[in-house]
N, C-alpha and C positions, 0 to 999 in steps of 0.2 A: 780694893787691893791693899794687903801690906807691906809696909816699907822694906823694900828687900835688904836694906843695909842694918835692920836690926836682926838680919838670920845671918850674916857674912860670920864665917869662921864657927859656927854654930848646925844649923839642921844640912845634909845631906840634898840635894836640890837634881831634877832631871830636865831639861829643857826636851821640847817637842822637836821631832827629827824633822828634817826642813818640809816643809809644805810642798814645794815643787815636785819634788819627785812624786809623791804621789800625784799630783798634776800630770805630770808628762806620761807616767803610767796609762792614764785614761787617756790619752792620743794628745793631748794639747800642746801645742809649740811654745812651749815657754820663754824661750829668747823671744821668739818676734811678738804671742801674743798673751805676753801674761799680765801685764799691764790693764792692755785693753779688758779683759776677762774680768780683773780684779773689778772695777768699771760698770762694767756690762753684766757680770753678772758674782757677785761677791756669795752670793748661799753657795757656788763649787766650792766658795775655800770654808764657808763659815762649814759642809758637811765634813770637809777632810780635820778640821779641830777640831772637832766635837768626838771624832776617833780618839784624837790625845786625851782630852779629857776624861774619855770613859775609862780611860786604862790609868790615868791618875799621874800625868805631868804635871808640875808644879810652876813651870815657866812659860809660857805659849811665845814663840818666836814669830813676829811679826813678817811678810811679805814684803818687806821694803829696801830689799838689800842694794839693790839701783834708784834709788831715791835722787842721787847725785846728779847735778844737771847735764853733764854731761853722757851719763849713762840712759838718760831719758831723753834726751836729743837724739841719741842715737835710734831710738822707736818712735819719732815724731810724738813724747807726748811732755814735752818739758812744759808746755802753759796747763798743764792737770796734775802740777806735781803735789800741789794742795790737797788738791781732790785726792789722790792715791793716798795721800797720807791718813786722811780723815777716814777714807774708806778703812782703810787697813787698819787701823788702829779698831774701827767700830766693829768689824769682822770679829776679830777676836777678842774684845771686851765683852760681846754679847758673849760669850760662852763664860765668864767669870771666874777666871785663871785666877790661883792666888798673883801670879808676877805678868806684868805683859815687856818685854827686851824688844826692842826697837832697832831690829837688824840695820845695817847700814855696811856696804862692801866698796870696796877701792871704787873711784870713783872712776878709772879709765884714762882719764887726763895724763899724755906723755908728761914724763917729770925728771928734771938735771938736776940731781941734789947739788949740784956748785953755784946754783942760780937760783938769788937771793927770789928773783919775779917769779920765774914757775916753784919754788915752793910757796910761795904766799897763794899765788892762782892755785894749786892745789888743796891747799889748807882750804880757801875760800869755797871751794868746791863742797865740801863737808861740812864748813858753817850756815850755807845754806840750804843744804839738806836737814841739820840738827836746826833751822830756824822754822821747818815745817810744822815742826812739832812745840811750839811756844805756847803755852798752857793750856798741853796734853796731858789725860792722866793716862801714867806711863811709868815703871817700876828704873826703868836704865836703861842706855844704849849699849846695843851689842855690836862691836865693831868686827865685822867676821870676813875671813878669808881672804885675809892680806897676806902674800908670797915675799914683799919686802918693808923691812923695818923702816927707812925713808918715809914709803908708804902710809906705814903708821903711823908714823909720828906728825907727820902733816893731816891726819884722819886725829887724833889726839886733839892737835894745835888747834884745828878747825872749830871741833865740840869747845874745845874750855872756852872759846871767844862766845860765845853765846849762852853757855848750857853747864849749872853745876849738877848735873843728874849723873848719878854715877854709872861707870862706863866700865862694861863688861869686854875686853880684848883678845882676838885670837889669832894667830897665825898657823900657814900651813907650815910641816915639817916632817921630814921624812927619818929614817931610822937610825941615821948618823945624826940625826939632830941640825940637819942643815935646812936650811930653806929654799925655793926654788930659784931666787937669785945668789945664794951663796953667802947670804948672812946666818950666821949662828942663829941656836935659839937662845942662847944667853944673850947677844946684842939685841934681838927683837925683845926679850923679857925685859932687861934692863930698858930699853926706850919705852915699853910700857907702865914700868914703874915711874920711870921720873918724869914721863908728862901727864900724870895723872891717873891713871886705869887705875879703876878698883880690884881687877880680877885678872888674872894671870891668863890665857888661855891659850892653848893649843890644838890643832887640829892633824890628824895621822892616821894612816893608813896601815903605817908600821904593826909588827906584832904586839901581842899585851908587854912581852919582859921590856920591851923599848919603849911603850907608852909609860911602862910605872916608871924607868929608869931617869926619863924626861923631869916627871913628875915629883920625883924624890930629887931630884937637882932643882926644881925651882923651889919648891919646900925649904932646902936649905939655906937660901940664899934668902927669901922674903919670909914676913910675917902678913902677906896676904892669900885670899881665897883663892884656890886655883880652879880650873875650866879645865875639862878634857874630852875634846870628842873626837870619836873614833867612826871613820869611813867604811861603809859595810860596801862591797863589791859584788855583786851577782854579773856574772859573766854570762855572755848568749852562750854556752854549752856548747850546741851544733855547729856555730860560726869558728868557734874556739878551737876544736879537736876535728874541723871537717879534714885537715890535710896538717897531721902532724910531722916533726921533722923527725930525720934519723936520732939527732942527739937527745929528741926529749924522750928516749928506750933506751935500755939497759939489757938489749939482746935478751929477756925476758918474754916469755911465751903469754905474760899477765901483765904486765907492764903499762902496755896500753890502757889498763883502766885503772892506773892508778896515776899515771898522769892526767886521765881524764877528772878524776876526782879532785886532785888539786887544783886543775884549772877551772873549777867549776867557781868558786869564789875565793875571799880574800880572808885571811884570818879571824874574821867574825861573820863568820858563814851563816847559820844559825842563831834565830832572837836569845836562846836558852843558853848563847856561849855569853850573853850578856851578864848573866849571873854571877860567874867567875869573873869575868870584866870589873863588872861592880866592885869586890870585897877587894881585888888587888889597886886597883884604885884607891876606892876611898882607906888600905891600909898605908900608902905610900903618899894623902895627905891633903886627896882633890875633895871640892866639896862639889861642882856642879861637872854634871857628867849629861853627854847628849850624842845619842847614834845619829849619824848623817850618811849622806852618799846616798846607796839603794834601800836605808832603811826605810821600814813601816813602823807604823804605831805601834806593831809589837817586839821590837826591839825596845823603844822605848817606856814601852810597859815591862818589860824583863826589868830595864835599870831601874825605873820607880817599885818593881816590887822587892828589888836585891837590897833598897835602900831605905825605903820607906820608917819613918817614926827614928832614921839613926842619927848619932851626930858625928862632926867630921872628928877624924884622927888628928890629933895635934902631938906635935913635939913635945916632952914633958915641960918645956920653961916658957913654951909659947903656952900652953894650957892654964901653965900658972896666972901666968901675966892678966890670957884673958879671963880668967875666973876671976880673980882681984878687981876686976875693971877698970886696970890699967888700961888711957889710952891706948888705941891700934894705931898705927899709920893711916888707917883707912883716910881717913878727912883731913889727917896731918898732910898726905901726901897732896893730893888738892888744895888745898891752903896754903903750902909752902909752896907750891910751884905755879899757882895763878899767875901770879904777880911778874914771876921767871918769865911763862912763857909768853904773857903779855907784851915784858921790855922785848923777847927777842924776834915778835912780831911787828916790833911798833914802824910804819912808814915813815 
């Protein structure tokens, strides 16, 4: 594998659309038995990445998003957290991704940001998830699917005590740019910058003009890579419009099937809208871009073919900088805040 930090701000990049869904597609229960599965039987997931591969993902997203001991407690399997890891990791190496991201998600752990003990016990929570993986090869952790910046940042604090592998950062955020607890995206961005994340990223359901708009405000504000993945929705159809109400018609004689048609999915309804997805993105300044939700491998091969052999769009003075090989913040910003979030950990 190569070093992902020498493509940062440089090649165009697609991560693989999350494993589960397709999981859960074939009947399997995911919450109670995906663990076990991973386990008992790893060629289910090693066939569903060999789909990303063929369609030509550049990042293969590891199964390890409940790693956290507390979220494996909760499935009775917190003494096989080792084992899941090494599983999971060899799952997707055998297929020889250029990048392998080492998902990792909120750990579950109720948390009082005014309480010095449950943020440290939640930090701790994440440090020893990120100590699973101590001399793994592994391209960076991806911190995914955190609703609050707290959150993060105690998932940040956690990794740098253990682990300088660079750390890819996402949060959910809807199309006001709010979070599900009501933090900004700019205070979740900002908490990702200054405890270290190499990668800006965000997660949304919203339309494309509100994903680039997103996108073009973290741009402006940072000189790092940014993340954007976009949640595709397929709706049960039948369930959906079996008993529609008065106010979704318009006293229209055709009406019915056009609300039917909108409810059928969510703004990235089709792999082929990924296309267009693609070019406004990377013109507004993302480099790593990744379909989730109900995506399939061909979503995420629409983004690997929109983007494939391009490089990212940069600001004309950021382009200069990094053509010159002027320092990036990349490593500056890990270097300079070690030490920070060390003291403001210390017992």
């Amino acid at each position: 594998m190569a070093d992902i930090q020498l493509r940062f701000l440089k090649d165009m990049l697609v991560l693989s659309e999350p494993v589960w869904t397709e999981l859960a597609r074939l009947g399997l229960n995911v919450q109670r038995d995906g663990e076990l599965t991973l386990l008992l039987e790893p060629e289910v997931f090693e066939e569903a990445y060999k789909l990303d591969m063929l369609v030509g993902a550049q990042c293969l997203v590891t199964p390890t998003a409940s790693l956290a001991p507390m979220r494996l407690a909760q499935v009775r399997m917190e003494q096989r957290a080792e084992e899941l890891a090494k599983t999971a990791l060899r799952v997707v190496r055998m297929q020889n991704p250029q990048h392998v991201l080492v998902e990792l998600g909120p750990c579950g752990l109720p948390l009082d940001p005014s309480s010095r003990a449950s943020l440290n016990e939640n930090s701790d929570q994440y440090k020893r998830a990120a100590r699973l993986f101590d001399g793994e090869d592994f391209d960076a952790f991806f911190l995914n699917g955190f609703t609050r910046a707290v959150d993060l940042k105690c998932a940040l604090i956690g990794l740098r005590k253990v682990s300088d592998a660079p750390v890819l950062a996402s949060v959910q955020v809807d199309a006001a740019d709010m979070l599900p607890s009501g933090d900004t995206l700019r205070d979740a961005v900002g908490v990702m910058a200054e405890y270290g994340a190499q990668v800006l990223g965000l997660s949304t359901a919203a339309p494309l003009d509100a994903a680039v708009r997103m996108t073009q405000s973290i741009r402006a504000e940072y000189a790092l890579p940014i993340l954007v993945q976009l949640e595709v929705r397929k709706r049960n159809l039948e369930e959906e419009v079996s008993a529609p109400s008065a106010a979704d018609f318009d006293n229209e004689a055709d009406s019915g099937n056009e609300v039917r048609g909108a409810m059928a999915a969510g703004p990235y309804a089709e792999p082929d809208d990924m296309v267009d997805v693609a070019d406004a993105l990377r013109a507004a300044g993302a480099q790593f871009l990744r379909a989730t939700g109900d995506a399939t491998p061909a979503y995420t091969g629409a983004l690997v073919a929109a983007t494939d052999d391009l490089d990212v769009v940069l600001p004309p003075e950021l382009a200069a900088r990094h053509e010159s090989g002027e320092p990036e913040a990349l490593d500056d910003v890990a270097a300079r805040l070690r030490a920070k979030i060390s003291r403001a950990l210390e017992h």
